[in-house]
C-alpha atoms as one frame of an Amber mdcrd trajectory, in Angstrom:
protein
 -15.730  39.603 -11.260 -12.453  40.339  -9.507 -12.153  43.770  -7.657  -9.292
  45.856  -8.323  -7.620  46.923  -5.272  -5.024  48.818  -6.959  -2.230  47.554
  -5.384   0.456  45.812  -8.109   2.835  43.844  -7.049   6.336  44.103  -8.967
  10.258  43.698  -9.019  12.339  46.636  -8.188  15.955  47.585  -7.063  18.457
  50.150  -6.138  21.665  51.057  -6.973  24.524  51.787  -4.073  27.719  52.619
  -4.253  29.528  51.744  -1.340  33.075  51.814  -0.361  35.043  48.949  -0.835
  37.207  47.125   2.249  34.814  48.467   4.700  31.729  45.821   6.232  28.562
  46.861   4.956  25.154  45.350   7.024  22.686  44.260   5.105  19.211  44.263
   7.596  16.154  43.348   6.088  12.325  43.335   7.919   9.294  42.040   7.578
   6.207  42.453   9.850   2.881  41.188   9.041  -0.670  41.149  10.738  -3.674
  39.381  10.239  -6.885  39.715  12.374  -5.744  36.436  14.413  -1.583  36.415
  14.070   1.167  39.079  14.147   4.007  37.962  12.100   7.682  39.735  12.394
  10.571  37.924   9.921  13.798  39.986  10.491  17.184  39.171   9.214  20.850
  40.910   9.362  24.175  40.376   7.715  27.426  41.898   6.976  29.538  41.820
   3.795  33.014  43.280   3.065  32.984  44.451  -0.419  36.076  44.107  -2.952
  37.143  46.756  -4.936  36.253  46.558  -8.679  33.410  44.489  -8.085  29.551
  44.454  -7.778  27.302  42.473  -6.352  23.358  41.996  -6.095  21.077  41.655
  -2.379  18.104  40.072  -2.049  15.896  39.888   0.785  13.705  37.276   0.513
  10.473  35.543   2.668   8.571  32.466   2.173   6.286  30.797   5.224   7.607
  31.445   8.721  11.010  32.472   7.886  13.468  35.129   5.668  16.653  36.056
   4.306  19.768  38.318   2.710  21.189  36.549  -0.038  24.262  38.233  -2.209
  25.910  37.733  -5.037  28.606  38.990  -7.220  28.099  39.777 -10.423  30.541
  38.721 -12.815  31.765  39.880 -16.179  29.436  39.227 -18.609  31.036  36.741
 -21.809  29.382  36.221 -25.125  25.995  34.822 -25.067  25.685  34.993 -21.069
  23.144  36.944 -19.386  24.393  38.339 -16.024  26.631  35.216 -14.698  26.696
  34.868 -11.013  28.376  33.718  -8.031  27.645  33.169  -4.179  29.003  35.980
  -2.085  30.501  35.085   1.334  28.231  37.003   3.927  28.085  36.845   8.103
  24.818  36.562   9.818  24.398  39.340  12.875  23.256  37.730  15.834  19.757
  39.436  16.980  20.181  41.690  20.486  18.372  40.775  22.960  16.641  44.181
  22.921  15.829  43.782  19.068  12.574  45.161  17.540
């Protein structure tokens, strides 16, 4: 029989609205601890929005490592379901007195 712990698991978001022509960072953190490891993942970026458009950030982890990805979102034509693109992003470098 499997315990419920009560704790559900499930995709969310927010909405921004930012100004446009102005660099936005995108930081993103993950610590972890288990009885025999301490795990930290941390990540940051910058992004200069353009006017008129949106765009969609995810953080994401997986093993030993993490990261800020971002699209744009683009208009949507007949028959497509929320068409994408890459976003160009910088990655931050990490100060030395980080964290």
């Amino acid at each position: 029989m499997n315990a419920d712990t009560g704790v559900v698991f499930r995709e969310s978001y927010k909405e921004f609205v930012v100004p446009a022509s102005k660099p936005l960072v995108l930081d993103g953190a993950f610590p972890s601890k288990t009885t025999s490891q301490v795990h930290r993942c941390y990540t940051a970026s910058s992004l200069t929005p353009q006017a008129g458009k949106n765009y969609e950030i995810q953080y994401s982890r997986g093993g030993n490592s993490c990261d800020v990805a971002v699209v744009e979102i683009l208009l949507q034509a007949e028959g497509e379901v929320h068409p994408t693109r890459p976003a160009s992003i910088q990655y931050c470098p990490m100060p030395g007195t980080s964290y």
